[in-house]
C-alpha positions in Angstrom: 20.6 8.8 4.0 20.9 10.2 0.6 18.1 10.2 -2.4 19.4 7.4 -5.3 21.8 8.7 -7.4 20.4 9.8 -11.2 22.1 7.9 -14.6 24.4 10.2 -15.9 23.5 8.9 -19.3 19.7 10.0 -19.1 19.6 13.6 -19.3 16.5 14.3 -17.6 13.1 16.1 -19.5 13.4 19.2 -16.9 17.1 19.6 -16.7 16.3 22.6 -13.9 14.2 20.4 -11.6 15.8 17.4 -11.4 19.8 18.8 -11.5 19.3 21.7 -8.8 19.8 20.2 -5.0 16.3 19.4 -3.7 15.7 21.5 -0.8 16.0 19.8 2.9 12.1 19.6 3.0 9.4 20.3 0.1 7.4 22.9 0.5 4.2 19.9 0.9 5.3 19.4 4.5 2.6 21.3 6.5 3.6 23.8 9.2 1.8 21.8 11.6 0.3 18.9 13.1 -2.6 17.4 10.5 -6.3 16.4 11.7 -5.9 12.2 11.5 -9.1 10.1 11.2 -11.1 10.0 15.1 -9.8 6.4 15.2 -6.4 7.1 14.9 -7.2 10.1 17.3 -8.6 7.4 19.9 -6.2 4.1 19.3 -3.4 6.3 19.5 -3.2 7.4 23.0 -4.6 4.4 24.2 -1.8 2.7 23.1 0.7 4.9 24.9 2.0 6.5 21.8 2.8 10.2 21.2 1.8 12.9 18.5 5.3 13.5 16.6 7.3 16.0 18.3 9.2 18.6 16.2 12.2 16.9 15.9 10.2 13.3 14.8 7.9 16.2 12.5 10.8 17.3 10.4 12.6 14.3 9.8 9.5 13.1 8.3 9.5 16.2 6.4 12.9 15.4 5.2 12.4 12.2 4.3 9.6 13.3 1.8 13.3 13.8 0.0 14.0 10.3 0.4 13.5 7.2 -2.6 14.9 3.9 -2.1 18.9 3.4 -3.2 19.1 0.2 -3.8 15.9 -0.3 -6.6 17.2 3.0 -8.0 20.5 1.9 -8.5 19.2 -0.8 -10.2 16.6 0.6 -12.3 19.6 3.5 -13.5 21.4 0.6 -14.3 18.7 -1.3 -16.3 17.9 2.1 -18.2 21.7 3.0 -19.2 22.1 -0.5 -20.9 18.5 -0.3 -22.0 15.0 -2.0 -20.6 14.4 -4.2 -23.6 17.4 -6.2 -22.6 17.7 -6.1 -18.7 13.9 -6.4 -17.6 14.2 -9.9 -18.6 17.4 -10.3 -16.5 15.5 -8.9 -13.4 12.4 -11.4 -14.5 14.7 -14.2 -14.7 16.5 -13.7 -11.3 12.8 -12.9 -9.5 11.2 -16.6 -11.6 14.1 -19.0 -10.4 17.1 -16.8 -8.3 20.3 -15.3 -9.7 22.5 -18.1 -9.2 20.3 -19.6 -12.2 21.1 -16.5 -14.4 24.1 -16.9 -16.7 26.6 -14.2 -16.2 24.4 -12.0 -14.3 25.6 -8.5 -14.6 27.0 -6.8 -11.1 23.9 -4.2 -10.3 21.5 -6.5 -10.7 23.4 -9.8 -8.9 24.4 -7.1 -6.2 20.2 -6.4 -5.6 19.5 -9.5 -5.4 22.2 -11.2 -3.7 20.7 -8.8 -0.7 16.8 -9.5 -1.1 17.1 -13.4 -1.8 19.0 -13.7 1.6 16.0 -14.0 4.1 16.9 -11.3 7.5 17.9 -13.6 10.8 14.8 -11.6 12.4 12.5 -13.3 10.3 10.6 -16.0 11.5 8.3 -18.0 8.7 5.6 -19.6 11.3 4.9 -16.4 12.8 4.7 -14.9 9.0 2.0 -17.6 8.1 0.4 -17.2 11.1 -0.1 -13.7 10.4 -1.0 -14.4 6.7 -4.0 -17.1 8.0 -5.4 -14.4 10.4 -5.2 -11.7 7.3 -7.1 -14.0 4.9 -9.7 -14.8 7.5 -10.5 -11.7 7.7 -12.7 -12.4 3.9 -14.2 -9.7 2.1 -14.6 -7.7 5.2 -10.9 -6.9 5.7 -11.0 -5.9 1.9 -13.8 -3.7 2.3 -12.2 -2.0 4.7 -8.7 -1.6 3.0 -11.1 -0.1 -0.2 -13.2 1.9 1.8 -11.2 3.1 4.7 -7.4 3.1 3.9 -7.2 3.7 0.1 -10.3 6.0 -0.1 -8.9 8.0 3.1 -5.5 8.1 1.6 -6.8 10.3 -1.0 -6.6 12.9 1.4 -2.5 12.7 1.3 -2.3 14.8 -1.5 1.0 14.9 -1.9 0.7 10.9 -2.7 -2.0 12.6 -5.2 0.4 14.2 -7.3 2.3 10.7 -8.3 -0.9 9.0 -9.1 -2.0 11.7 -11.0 1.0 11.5 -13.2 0.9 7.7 -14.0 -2.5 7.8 -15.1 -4.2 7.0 -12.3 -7.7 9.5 -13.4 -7.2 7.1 -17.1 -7.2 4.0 -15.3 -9.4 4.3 -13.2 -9.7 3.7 -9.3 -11.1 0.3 -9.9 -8.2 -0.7 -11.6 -5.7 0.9 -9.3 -7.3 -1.1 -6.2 -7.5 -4.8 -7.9 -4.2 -4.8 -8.6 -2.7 -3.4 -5.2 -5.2 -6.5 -4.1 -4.0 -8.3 -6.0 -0.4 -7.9 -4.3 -1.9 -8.2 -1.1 -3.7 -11.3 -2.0 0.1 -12.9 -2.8 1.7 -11.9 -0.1 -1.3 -13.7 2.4 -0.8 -16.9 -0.2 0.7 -19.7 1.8 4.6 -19.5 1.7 3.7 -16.7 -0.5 6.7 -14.8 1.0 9.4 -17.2 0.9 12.0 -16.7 -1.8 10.4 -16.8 -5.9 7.2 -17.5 -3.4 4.4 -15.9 -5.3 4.2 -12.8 -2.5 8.2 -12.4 -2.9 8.2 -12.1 -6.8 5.0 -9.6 -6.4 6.7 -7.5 -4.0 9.6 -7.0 -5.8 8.2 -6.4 -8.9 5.9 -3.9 -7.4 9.6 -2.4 -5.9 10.4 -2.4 -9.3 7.8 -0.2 -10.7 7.8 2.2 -7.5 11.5 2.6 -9.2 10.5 3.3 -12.6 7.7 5.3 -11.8 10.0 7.2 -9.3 12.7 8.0 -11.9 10.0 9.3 -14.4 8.0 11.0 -12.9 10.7 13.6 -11.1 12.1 13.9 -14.3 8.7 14.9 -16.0 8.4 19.0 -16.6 5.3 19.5 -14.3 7.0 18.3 -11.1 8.7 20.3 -8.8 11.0 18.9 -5.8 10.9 21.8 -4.0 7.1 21.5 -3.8 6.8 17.8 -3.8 9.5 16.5 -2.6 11.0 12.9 -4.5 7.9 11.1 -6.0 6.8 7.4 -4.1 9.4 8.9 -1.0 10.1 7.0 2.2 7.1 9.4 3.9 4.5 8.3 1.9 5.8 4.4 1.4 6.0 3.7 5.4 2.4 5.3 5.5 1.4 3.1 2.4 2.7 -0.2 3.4 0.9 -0.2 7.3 -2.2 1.0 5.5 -2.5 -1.7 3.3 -1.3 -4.5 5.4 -2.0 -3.4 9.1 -5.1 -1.1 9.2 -7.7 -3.5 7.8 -6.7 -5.5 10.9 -7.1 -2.5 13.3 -10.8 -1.2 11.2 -12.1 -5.0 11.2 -12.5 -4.4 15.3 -15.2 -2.5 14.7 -16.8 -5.1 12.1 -16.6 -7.3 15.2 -13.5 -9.3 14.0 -11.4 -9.8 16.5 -7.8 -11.4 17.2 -5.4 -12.9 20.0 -3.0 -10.6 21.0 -0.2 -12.7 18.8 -2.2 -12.9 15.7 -2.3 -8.9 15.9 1.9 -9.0 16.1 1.8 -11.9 13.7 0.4 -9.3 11.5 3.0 -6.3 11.9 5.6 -9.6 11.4 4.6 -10.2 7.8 4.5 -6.6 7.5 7.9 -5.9 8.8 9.0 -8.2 6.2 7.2 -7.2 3.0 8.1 -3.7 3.9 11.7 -4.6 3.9 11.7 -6.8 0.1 9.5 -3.1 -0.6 12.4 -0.4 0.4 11.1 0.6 3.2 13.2 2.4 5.6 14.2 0.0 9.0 13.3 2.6 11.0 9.2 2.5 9.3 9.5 -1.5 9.8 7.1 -2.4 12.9 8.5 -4.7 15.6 4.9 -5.3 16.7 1.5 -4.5 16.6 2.0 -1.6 18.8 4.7 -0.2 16.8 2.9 -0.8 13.3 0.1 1.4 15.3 2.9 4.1 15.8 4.1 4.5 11.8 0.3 4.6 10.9 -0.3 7.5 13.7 2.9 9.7 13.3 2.7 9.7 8.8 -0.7 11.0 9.8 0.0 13.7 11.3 2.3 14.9 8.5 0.5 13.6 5.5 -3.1 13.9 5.8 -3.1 17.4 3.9 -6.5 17.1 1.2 -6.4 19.5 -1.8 -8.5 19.4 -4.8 -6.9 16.3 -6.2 -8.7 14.5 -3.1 -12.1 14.6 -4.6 -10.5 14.4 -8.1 -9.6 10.2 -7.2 -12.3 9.9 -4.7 -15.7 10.7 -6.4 -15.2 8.1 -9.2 -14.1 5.9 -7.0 -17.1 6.1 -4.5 -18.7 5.4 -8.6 -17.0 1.8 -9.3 -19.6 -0.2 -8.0 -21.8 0.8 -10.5 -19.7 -0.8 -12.9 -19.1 -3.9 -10.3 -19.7 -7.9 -12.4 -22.8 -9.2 -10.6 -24.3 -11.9 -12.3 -27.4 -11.8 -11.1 -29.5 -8.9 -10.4 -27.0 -6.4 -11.5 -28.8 -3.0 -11.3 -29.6 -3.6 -7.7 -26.4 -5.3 -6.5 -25.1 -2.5 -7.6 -26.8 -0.1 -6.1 -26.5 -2.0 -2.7 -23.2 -2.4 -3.3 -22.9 1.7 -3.6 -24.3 2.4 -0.3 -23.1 -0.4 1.5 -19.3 0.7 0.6 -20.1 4.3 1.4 -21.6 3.3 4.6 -18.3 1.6 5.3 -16.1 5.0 4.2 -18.9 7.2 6.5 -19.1 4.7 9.7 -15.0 4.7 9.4 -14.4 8.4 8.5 -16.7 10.3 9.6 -19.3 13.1 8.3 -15.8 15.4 7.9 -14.0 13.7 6.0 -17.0 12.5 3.4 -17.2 16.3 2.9 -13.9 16.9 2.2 -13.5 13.4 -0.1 -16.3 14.6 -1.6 -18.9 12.0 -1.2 -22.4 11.6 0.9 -22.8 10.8 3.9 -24.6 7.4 4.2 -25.6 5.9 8.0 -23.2 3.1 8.4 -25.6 0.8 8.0 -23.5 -2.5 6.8 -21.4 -2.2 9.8 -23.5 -2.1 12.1 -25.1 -5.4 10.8 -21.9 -7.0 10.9 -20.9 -7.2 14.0 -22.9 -10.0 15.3 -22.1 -12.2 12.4 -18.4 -11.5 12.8 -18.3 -11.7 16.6 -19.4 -15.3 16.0 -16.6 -16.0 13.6 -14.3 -14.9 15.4 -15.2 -16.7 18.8 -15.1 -20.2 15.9 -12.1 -19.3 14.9 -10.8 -19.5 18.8 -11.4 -23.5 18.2 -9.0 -25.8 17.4 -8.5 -25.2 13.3 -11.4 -22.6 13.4 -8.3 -20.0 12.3 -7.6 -22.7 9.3 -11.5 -22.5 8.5 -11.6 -19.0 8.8 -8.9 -18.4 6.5 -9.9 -20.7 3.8 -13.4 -19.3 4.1 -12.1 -15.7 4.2 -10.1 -16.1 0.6 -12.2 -17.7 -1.1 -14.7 -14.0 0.0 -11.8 -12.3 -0.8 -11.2 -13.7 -4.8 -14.6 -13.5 -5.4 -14.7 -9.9 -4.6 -11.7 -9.6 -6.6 -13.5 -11.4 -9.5 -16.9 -8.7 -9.0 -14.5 -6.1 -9.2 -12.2 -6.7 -12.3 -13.5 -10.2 -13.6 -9.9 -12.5 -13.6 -8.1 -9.6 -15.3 -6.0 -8.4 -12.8 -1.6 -8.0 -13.9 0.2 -5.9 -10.7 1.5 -2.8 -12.4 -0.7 -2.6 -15.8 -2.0 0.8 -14.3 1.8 2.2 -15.2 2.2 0.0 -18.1 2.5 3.6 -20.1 5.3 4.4 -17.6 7.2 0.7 -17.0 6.1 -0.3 -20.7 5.2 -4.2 -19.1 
């Protein structure tokens, strides 16, 4: 397993960063094990899994050394012949397939001649089974991917250090979410993930611009590999994909939504498959619900390392709900809306954590009244096509939180438009 090869055509901005050999782990990788969120500390063990043992701790180590070869051959490709005339190749091939594109060129017919070709593992009911139960989950499963998973994850710093670099501070946190729900939201669409399915083409194009933004960001002058490691790395994607996908699941249990044993595998199903159309190692890819569990617990343990930049991204985005589109009542929905979401972060996270993100501690209030509602939801959606009722019910929560976020505005990857120039 070998980082992606470099264009020999683009001479890089820091000739003595990116041309000297990366060393076998950046210096990022902590010594030891890191302090993980109490209910990763509980779920863990009580799953039967294991902290990481030194062998299992420096392989992640290494792997913070590790992109993704195939989108990085392609994206060296599309750069040496030039991006103005092969990003709407890739478009074209993603829209309608590369057996529709005249004369497609090798690199790219060779990416997705693998991608289109759907793995004999895959099974599609249990795929839409698992995206039904994830859109039932409604606002609250959002809420806790905003609260809990990206807000937490600003305490992998070394995930910082990319986001830093593609603007992330200029955009804004606000931003940043809506469009990685945005992806989310099209990969739960029905037959969202089948091939030019709406989840399909917004996976890969969100490959795509990991890619892009992977290329130019080790080649900018202020990042070092033997510090950092390879930006957007195979480390920090396995821990990015089960956070986004998986963990709302897990963090909706103590909302009081609940699942069948099979709609929690369901779940780590869809996820196996996204993760694969995203570069994600096979080894990061979970087999089931259990094993989705396992990648969340073990990146933990090696990325959870906060540094300054934590509260850098977290305090403004603890902020955005001041800014939130109510339409009526603004100045107190807003203000609700402030401590209800940082009840969320507090009840999840704990008093620790809100100190080291940055942000007060506020009594978890909104959770707490949850619970009943959600408990009897869940027991409906045990009914014959209460899960079919849930899950129309739950999206239609979950665009209109999109559309209080953002209004309709939302394009995946406009947040590195400066970077990807689309």
């Amino acid at each position: 397993m070998t980082t992606s090869p470099l264009a020999a055509s683009a001479r890089p901005a820091n000739p003595s960063a990116q041309d000297a050999p990366a060393p076998r782990i950046p210096a990022r990788h902590p010594d030891r094990l890191c302090s993980i969120p109490i209910g990763l500390r509980v779920v863990g063990p009580l799953l039967g899994l294991r902290k990481p043992n030194r062998e299992l701790f420096t392989h992640l180590g290494e792997l913070l050394n590790v992109g993704d070869p195939d989108a990085d051959r392609l994206v060296d490709w599309m750069y040496s012949v030039g991006m103005s005339a092969a990003r709407p190749l890739f478009d074209a091939a993603l829209e309608v397939g590369i057996d529709s594109v005249p004369d497609a060129p090798a690199p790219l017919r060779e990416f997705f001649e693998i991608y289109e070709k759907v793995p004999g593992w895959v099974n599609r009911e249990i795929i839409e089974e698992g995206a039904r139960v994830m859109r039932s989950g409604g606002a609250d499963g959002l809420y806790i991917a905003r609260d809990v998973a990206l807000l937490g994850g600003y305490q992998f710093s070394g995930f910082n250090q990319t986001l830093l670099r593609t603007g992330a501070l200029e955009k804004g946190s606000n931003r940043r979410f809506a469009e990685t729900t945005q992806w989310a939201t099209d990969v739960i669409t029905e037959n969202g993930l089948r091939p030019q399915g709406v989840g399909y083409k917004s996976t890969l194009r969100v490959r795509l611009i990991h890619a892009i933004v992977r290329r130019h960001v080790a080649r900018m002058d202020d990042w070092d590999p033997a510090e950092w490691g390879l930006p957007i790395n195979q480390t920090d994607m396995a821990a990015t994909l089960v956070g986004a996908l998986v963990s709302p699941s897990v963090g909706a249990i103590m909302m009081g939504i609940v699942y069948r044993p099979s709609e929690y595998d369901a779940v780590a199903h869809l996820t196996r498959y996204t993760g694969w159309l995203l570069g994600v190692d096979d080894e990061f890819l979970p087999r089931d619900f259990r094993d989705a569990i396992r990648v969340l617990y073990h990146t933990s343990y090696v990325l959870s390392t906060p540094d300054e930049t934590t509260r850098q991204l977290s305090v403004p985005m603890g902020d955005d709900p001041d800014q939130w589109n109510y339409r009526r009542f603004p100045k107190l929905r807003r203000k609700i809306a402030r401590s209800q979401h940082l009840s969320i972060t507090s009840g999840f996270l704990g008093p620790s954590a809100m100190r080291t993100l940055g942000l007060p501690f506020v009594f978890p209030w909104y959770p707490l009244i949850r619970v009943p509602v959600n408990l009897v939801r869940s027991i409906a959606a045990l009914r014959p096509g209460g899960r079919e009722r849930a899950a129309i019910r739950g999206m239609a929560e979950q665009r209109e939180f999109m559309r209080i976020m953002c209004g309709d505005d939302v394009t995946i990857g406009h947040s590195a438009k400066q970077i990807t120039g689309h």
